[in-house]
C-alpha positions as CSV (number, residue, x, y, z in Angstrom):
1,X,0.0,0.0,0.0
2,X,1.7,3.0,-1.3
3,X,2.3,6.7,1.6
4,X,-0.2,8.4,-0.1
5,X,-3.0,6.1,0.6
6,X,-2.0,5.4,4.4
7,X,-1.8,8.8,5.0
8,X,-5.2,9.6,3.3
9,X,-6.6,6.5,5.8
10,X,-4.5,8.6,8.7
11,X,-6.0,11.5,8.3
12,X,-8.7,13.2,10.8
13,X,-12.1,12.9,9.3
14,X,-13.6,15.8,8.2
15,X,-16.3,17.5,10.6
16,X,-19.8,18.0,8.2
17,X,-21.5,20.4,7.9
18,X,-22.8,23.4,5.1
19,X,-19.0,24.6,6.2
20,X,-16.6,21.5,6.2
21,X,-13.6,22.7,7.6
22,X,-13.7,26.1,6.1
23,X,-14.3,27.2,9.3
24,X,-10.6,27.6,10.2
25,X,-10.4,30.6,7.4
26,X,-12.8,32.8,9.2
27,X,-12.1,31.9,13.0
28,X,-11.1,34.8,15.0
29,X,-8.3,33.2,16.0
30,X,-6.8,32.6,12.6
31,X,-3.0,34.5,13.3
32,X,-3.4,35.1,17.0
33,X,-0.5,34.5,19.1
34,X,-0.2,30.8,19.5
35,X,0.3,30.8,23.2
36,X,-3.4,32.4,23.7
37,X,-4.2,29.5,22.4
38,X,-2.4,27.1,24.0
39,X,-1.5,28.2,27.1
40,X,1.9,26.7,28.4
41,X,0.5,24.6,31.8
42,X,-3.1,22.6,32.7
43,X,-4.1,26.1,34.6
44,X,-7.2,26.6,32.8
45,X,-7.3,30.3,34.1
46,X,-4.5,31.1,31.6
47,X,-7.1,30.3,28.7
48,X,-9.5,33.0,29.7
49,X,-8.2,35.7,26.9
50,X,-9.1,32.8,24.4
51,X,-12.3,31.4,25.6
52,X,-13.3,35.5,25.6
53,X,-12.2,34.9,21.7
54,X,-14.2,32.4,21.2
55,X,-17.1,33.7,22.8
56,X,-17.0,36.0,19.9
57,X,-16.7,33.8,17.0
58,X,-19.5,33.2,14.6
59,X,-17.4,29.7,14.0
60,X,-16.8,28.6,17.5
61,X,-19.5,25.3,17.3
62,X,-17.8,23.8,14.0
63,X,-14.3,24.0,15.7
64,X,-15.6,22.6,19.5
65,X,-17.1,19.6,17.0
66,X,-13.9,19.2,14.9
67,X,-11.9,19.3,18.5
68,X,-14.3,16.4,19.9
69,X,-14.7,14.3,16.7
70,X,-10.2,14.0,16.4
71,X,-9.9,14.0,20.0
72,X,-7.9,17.2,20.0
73,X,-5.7,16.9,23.4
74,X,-4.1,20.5,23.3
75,X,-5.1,24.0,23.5
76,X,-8.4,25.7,23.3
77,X,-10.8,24.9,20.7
78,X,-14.4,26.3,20.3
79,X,-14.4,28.4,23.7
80,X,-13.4,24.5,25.6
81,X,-10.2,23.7,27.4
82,X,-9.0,20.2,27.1
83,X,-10.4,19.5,30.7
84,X,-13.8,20.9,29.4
85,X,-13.5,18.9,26.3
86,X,-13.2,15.6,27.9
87,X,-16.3,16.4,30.1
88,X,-18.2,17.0,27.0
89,X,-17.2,13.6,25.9
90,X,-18.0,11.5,29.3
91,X,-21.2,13.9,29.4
92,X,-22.0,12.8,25.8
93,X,-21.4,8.8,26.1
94,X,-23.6,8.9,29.4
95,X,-26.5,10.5,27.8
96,X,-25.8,7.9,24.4
C-alpha cells in the first residue's frame, strides 16, 4: 500500500457540515499568538483571553465539534479547554 493512501486513511475525518472545515479561514483566531491559544500549563485560568475569543466567533460550534470528533488533546478549541473537552465527551457517552 503505497504513503499516499496510508496517509489519506491517517488523516482526521472531516467534521460535516454546510462549512466543512472552512471554518478555520474565518475563525477569530486565525494568526493570533499561539500561546493564547495554547497556554503553556493545565491552569485553565491562563485560557480566559481565548475562551473570551471564542465567545466571539461566529465559528466557534464547527471548531468545538472538529476538536471532539479527532480527539484534539491540546489548546483551546471552540471556547473549551481540554479539561472541558473531555467532560463533554463522558457527558456525551452517558446520555448515548
Amino acid at each position: 500500500m503505497s504513503s499516499a493512501v496510508l496517509e489519506r486513511r491517517n488523516r482526521p475525518k472531516e467534521v460535516s457540515g454546510p462549512m466543512g472545515q472552512n471554518w478555520r479561514s474565518v475563525g477569530l483566531c486565525r494568526g493570533s499568538d499561539t500561546l493564547v491559544f495554547y497556554p503553556p500549563s493545565e491552569d485553565d485560568s491562563l485560557a480566559v483571553e481565548a475562551k473570551m475569543i471564542c465567545g466571539m466567533c461566529a465559528v466557534r460550534q464547527p471548531c468545538l465539534e472538529f476538536a471532539l470528533t479527532t480527539r484534539e488533546k491540546h489548546g483551546v478549541w471552540g471556547g473549551l479547554t481540554e479539561r472541558e473537552r473531555r467532560r463533554v465527551l463522558r457527558q456525551r457517552r452517558r446520555s448515548a
